[in-house]
PDB file of N, CA, C and O in Angstrom:
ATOM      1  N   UNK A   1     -16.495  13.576 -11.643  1.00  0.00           N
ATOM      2  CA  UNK A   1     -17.723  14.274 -11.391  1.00  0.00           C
ATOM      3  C   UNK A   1     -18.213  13.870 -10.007  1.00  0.00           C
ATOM      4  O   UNK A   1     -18.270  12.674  -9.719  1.00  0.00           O
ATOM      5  N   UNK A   2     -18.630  14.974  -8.991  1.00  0.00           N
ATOM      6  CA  UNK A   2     -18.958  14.913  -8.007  1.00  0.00           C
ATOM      7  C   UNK A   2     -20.799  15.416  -7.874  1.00  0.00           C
ATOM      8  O   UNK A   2     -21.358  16.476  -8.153  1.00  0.00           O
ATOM      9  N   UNK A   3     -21.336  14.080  -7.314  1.00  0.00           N
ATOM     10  CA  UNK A   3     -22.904  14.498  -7.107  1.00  0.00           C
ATOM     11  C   UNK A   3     -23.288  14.120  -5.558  1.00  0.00           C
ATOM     12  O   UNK A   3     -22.708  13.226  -4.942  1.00  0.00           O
ATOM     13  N   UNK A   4     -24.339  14.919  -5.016  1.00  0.00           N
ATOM     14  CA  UNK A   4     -24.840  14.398  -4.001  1.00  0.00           C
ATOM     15  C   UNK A   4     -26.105  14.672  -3.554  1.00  0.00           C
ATOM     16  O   UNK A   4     -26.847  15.624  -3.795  1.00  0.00           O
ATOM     17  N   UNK A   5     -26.277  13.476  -2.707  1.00  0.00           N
ATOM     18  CA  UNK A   5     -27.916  13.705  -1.750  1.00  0.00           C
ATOM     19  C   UNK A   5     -27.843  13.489  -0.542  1.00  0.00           C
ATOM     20  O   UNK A   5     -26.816  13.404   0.132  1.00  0.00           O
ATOM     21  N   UNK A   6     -28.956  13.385  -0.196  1.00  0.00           N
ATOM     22  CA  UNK A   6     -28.826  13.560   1.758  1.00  0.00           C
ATOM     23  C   UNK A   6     -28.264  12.816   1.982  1.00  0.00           C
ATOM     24  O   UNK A   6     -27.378  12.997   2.818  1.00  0.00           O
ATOM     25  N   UNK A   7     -28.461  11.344   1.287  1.00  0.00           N
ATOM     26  CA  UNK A   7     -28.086  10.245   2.236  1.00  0.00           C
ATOM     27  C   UNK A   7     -26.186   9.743   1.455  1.00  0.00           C
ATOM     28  O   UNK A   7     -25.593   8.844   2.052  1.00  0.00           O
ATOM     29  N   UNK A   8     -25.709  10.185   0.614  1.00  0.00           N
ATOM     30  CA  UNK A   8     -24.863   9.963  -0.024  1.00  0.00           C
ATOM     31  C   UNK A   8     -23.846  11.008  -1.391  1.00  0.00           C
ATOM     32  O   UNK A   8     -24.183  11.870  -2.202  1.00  0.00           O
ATOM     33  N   UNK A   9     -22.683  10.418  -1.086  1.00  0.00           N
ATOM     34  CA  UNK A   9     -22.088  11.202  -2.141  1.00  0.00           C
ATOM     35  C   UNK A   9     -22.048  10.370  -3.213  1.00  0.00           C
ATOM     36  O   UNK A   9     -22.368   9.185  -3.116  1.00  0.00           O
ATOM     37  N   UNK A  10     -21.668  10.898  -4.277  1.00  0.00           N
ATOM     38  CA  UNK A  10     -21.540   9.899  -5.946  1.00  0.00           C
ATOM     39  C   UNK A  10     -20.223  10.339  -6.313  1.00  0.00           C
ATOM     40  O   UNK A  10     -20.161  11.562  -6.179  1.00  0.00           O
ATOM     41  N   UNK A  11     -18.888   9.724  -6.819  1.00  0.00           N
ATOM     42  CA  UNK A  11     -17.725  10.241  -7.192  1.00  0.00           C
ATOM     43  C   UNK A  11     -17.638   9.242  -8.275  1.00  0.00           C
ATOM     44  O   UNK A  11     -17.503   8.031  -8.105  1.00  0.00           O
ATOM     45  N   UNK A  12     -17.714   9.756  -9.214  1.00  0.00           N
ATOM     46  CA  UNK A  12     -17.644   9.045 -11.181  1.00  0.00           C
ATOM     47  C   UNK A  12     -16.596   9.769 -11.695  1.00  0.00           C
ATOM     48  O   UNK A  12     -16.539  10.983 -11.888  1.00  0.00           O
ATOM     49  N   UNK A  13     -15.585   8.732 -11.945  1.00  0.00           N
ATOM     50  CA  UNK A  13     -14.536   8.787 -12.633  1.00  0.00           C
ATOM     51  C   UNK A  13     -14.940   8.235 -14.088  1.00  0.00           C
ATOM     52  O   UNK A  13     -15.481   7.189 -14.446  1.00  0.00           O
ATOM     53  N   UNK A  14     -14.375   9.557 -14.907  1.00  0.00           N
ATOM     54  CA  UNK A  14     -15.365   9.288 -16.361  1.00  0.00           C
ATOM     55  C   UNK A  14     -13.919   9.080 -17.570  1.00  0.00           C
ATOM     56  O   UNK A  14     -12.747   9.339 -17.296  1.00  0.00           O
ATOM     57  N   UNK A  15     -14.186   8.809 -18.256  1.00  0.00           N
ATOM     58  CA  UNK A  15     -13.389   9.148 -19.462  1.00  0.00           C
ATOM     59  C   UNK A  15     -13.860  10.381 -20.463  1.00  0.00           C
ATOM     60  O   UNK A  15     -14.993  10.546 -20.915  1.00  0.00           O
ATOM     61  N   UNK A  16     -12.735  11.171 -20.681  1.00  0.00           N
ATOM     62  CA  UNK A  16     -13.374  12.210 -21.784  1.00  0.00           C
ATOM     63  C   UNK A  16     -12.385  11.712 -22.929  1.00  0.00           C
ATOM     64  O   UNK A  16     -11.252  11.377 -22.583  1.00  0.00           O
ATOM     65  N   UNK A  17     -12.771  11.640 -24.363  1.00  0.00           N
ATOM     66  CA  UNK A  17     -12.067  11.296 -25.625  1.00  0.00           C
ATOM     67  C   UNK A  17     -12.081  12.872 -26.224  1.00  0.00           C
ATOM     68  O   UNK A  17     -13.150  13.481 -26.212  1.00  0.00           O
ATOM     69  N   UNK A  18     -11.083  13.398 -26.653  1.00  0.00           N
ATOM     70  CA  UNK A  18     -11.162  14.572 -27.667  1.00  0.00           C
ATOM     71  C   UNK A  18     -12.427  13.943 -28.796  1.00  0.00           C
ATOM     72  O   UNK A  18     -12.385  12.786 -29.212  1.00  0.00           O
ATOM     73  N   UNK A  19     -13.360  14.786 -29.125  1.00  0.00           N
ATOM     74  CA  UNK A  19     -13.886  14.945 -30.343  1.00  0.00           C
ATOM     75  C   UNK A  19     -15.057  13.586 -30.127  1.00  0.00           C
ATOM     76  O   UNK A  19     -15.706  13.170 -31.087  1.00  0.00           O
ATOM     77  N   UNK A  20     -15.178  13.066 -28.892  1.00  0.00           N
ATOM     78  CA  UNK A  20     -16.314  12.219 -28.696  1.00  0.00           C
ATOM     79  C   UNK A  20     -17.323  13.094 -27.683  1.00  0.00           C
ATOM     80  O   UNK A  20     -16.929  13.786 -26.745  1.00  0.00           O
ATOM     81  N   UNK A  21     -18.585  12.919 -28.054  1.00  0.00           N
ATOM     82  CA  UNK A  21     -19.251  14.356 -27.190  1.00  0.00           C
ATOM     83  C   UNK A  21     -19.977  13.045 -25.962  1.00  0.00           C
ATOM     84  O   UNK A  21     -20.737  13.555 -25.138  1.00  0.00           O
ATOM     85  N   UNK A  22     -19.827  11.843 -25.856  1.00  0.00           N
ATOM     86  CA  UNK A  22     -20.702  10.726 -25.084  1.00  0.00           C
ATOM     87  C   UNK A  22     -19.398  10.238 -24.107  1.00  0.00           C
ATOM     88  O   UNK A  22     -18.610   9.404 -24.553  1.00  0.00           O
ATOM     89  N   UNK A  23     -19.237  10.763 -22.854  1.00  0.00           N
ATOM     90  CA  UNK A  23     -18.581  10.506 -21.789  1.00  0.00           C
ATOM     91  C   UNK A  23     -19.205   8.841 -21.542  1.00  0.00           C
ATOM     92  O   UNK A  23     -20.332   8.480 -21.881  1.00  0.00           O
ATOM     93  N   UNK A  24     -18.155   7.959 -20.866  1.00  0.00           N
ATOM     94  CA  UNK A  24     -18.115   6.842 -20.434  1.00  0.00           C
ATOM     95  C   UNK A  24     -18.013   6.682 -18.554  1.00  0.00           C
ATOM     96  O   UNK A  24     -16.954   6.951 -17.987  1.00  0.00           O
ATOM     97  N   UNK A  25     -19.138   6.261 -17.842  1.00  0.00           N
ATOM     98  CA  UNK A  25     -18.209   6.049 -16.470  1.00  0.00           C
ATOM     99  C   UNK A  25     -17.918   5.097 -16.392  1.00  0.00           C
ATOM    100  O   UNK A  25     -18.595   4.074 -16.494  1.00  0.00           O
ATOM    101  N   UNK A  26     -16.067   5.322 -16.051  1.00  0.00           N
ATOM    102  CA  UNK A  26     -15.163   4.072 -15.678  1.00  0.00           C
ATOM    103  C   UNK A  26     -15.255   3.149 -14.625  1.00  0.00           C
ATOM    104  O   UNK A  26     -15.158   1.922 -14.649  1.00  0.00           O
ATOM    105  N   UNK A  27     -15.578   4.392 -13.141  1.00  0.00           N
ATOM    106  CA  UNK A  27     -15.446   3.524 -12.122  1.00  0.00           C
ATOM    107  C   UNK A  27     -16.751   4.364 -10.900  1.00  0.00           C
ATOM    108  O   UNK A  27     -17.172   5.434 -11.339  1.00  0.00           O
ATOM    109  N   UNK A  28     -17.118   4.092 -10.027  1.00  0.00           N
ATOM    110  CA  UNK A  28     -18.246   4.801  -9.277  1.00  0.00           C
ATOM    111  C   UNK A  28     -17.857   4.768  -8.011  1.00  0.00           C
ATOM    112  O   UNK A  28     -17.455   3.664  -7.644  1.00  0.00           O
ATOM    113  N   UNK A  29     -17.844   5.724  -7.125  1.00  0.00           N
ATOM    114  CA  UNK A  29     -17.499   5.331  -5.625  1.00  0.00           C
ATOM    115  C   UNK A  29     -18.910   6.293  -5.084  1.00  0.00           C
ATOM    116  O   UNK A  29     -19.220   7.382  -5.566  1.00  0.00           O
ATOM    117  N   UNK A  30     -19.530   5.688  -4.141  1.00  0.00           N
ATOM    118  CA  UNK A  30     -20.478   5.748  -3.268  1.00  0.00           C
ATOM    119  C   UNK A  30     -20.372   5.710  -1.487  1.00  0.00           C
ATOM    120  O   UNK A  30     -20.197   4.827  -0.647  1.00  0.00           O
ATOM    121  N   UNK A  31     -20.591   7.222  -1.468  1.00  0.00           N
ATOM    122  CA  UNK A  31     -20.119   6.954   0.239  1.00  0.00           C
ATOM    123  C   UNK A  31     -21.224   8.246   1.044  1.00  0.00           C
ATOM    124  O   UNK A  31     -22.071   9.085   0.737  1.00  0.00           O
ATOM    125  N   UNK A  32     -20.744   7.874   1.845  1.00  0.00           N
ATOM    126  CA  UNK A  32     -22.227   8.500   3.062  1.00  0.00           C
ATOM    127  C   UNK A  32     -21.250  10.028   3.439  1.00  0.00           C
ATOM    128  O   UNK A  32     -20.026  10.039   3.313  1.00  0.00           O
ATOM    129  N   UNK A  33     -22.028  11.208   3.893  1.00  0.00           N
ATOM    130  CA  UNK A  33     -21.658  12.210   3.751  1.00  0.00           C
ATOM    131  C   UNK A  33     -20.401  12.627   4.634  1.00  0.00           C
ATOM    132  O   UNK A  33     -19.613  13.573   4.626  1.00  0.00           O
ATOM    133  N   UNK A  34     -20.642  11.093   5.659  1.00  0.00           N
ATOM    134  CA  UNK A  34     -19.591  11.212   7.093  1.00  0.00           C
ATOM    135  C   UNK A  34     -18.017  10.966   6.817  1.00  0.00           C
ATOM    136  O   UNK A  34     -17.078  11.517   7.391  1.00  0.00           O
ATOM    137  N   UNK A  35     -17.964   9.779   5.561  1.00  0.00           N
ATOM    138  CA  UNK A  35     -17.034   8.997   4.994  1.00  0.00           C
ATOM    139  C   UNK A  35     -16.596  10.234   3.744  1.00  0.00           C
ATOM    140  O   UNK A  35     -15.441  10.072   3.351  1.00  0.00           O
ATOM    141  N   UNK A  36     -17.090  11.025   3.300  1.00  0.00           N
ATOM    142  CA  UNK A  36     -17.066  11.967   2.229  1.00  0.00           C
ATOM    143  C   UNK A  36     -15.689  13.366   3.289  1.00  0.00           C
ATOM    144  O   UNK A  36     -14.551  13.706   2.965  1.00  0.00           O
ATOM    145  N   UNK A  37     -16.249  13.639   4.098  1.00  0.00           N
ATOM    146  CA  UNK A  37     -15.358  14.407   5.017  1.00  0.00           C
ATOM    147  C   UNK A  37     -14.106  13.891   5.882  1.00  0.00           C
ATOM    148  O   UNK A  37     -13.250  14.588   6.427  1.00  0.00           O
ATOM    149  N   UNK A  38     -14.208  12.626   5.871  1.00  0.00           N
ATOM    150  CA  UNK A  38     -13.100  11.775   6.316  1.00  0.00           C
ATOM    151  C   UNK A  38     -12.000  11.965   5.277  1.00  0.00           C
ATOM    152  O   UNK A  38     -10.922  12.453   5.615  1.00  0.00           O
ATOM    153  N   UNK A  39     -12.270  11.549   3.880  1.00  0.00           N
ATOM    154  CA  UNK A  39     -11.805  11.812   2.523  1.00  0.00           C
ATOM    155  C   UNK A  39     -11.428  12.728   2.520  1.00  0.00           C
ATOM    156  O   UNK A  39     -10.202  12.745   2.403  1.00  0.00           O
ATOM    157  N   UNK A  40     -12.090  14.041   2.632  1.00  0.00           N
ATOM    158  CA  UNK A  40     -11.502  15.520   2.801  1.00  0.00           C
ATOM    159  C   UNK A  40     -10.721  15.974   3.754  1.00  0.00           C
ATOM    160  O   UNK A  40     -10.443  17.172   3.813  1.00  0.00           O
ATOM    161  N   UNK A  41     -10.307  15.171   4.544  1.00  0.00           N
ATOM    162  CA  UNK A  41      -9.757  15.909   5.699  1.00  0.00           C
ATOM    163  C   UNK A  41      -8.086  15.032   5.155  1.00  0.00           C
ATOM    164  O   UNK A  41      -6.974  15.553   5.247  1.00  0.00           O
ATOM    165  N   UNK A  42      -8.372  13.679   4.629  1.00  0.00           N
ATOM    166  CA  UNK A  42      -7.487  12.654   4.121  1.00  0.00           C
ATOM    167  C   UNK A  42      -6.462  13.416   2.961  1.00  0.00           C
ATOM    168  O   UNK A  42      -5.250  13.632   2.938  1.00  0.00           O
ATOM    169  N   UNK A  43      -7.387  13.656   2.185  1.00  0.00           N
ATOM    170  CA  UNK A  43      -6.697  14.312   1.208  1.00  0.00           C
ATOM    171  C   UNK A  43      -5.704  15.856   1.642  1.00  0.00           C
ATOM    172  O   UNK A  43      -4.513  16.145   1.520  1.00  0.00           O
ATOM    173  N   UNK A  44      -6.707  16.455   2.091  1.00  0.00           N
ATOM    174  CA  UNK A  44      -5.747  17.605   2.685  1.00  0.00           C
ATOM    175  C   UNK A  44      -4.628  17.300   3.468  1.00  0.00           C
ATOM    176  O   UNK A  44      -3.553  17.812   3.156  1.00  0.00           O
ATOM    177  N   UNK A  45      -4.716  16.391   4.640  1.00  0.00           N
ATOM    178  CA  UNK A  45      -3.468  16.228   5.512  1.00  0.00           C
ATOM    179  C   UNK A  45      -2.353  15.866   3.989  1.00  0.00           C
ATOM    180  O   UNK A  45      -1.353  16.540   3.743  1.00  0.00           O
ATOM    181  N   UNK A  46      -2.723  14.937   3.315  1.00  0.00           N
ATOM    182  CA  UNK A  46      -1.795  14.379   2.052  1.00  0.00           C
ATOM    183  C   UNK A  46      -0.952  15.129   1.201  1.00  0.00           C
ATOM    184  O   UNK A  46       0.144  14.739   0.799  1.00  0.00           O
ATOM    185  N   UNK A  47      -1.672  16.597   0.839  1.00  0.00           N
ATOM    186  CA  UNK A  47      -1.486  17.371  -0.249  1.00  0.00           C
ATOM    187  C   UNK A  47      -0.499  18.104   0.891  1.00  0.00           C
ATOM    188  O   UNK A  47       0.689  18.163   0.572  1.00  0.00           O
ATOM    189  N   UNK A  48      -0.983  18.821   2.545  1.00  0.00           N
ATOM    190  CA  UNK A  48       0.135  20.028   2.978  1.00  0.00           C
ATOM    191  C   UNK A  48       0.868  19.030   3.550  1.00  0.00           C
ATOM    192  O   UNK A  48       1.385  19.447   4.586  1.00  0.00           O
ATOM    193  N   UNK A  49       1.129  17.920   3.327  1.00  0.00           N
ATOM    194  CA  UNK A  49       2.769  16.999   3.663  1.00  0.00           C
ATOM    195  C   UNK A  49       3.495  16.725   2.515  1.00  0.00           C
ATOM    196  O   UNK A  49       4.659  16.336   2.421  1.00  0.00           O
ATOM    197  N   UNK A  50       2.462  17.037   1.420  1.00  0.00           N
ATOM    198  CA  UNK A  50       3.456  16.830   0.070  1.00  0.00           C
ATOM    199  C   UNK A  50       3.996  18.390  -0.402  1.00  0.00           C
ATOM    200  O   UNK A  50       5.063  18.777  -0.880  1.00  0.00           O
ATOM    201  N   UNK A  51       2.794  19.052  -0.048  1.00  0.00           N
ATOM    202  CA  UNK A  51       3.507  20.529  -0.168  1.00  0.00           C
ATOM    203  C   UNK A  51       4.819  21.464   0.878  1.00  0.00           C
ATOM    204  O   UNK A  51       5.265  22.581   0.618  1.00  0.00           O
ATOM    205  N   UNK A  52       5.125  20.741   1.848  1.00  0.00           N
ATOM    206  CA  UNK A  52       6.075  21.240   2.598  1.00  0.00           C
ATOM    207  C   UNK A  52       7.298  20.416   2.194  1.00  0.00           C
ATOM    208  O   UNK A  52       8.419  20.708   2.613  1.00  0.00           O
ATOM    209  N   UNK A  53       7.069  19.365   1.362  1.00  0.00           N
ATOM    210  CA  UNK A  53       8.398  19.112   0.938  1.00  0.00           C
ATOM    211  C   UNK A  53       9.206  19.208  -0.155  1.00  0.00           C
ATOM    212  O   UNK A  53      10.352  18.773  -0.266  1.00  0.00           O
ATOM    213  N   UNK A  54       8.312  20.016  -1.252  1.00  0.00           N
ATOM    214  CA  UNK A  54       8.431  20.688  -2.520  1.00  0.00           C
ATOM    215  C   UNK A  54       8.488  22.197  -2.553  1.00  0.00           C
ATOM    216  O   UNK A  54       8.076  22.900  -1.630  1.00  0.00           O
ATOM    217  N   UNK A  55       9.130  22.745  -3.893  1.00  0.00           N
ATOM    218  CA  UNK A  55       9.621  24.242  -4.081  1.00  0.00           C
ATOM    219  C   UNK A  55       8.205  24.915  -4.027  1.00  0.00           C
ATOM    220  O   UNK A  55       7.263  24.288  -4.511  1.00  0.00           O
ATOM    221  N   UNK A  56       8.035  25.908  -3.580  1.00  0.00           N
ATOM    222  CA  UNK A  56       7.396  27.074  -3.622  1.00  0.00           C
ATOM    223  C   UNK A  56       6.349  27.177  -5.195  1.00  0.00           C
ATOM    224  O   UNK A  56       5.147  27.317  -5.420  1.00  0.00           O
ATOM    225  N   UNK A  57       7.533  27.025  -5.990  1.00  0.00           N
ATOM    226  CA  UNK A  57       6.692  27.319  -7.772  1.00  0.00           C
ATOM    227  C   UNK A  57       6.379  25.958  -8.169  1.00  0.00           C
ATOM    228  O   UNK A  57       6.219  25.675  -9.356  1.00  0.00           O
ATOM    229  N   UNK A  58       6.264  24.908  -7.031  1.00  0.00           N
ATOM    230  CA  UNK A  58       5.503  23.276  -7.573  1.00  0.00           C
ATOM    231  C   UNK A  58       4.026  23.272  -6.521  1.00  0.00           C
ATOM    232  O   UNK A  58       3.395  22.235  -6.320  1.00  0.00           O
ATOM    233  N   UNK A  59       3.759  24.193  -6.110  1.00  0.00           N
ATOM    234  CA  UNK A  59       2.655  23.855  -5.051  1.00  0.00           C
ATOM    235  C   UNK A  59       1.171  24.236  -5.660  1.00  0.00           C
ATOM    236  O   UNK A  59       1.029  24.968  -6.639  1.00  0.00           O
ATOM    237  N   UNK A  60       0.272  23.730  -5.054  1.00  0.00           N
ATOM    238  CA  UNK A  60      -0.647  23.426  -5.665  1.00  0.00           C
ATOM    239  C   UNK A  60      -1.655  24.758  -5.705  1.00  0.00           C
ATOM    240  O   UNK A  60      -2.557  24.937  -6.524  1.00  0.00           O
ATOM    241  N   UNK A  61      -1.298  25.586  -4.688  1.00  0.00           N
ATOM    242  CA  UNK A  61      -2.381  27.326  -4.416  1.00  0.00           C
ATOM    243  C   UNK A  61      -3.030  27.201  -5.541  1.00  0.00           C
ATOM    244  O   UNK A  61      -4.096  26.657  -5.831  1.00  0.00           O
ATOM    245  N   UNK A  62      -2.291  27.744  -6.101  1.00  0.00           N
ATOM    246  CA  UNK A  62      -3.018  28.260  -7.788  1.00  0.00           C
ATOM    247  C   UNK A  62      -4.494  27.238  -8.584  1.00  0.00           C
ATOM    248  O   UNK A  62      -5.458  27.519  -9.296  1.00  0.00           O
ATOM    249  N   UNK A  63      -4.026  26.188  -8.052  1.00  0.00           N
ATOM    250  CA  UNK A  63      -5.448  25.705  -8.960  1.00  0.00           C
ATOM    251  C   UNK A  63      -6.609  25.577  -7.904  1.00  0.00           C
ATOM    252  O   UNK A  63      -7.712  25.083  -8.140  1.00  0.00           O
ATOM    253  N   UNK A  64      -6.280  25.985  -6.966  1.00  0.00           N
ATOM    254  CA  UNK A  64      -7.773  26.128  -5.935  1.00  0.00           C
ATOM    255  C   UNK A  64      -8.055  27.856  -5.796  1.00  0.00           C
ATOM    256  O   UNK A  64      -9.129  28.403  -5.542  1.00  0.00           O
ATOM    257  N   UNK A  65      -6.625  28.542  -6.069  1.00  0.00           N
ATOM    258  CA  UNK A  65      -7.456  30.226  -5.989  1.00  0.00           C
ATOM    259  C   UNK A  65      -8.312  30.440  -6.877  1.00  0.00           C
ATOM    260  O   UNK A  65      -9.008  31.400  -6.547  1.00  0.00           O
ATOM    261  N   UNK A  66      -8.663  29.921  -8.054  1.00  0.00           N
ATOM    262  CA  UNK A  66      -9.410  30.337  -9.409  1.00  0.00           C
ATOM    263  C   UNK A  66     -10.850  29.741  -9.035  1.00  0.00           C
ATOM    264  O   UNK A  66     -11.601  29.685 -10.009  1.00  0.00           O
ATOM    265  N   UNK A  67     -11.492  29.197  -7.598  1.00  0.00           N
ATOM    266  CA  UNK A  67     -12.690  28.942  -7.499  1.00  0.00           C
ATOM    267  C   UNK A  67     -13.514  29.861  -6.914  1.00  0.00           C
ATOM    268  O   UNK A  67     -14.718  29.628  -6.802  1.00  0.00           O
TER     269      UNK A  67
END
């Protein structure tokens, strides 16, 4: 789960249990909006170097066209 405010982002890594309706947070990361786009730019370089070296029908498109 991703939350934010001016001065910060919130990234809560939760546990979901089938058939428990009371989520748990596991772990919390807290970062400033500058460090939040660093992350994003991190992750992307990561994902199109992992995607140019995998088949066509393993790449990731599909779960970001459905937003």
């Amino acid at each position: 789960m991703i939350a934010q405010s001016n001065s910060a982002f919130v990234i809560d890594f939760i546990r979901l249990m089938p058939g428990v309706p009371k989520t748990k947070v596991k772990s919390r990361i807290v970062i400033t909006p500058e460090h939040a786009k660093r992350l994003l730019a991190a992750l992307k370089d990561n994902i199109d170097k992992y995607e140019a070296g995998v088949r066509p029908d393993q790449r990731t498109d599909d779960c970001l066209s459905s937003r």
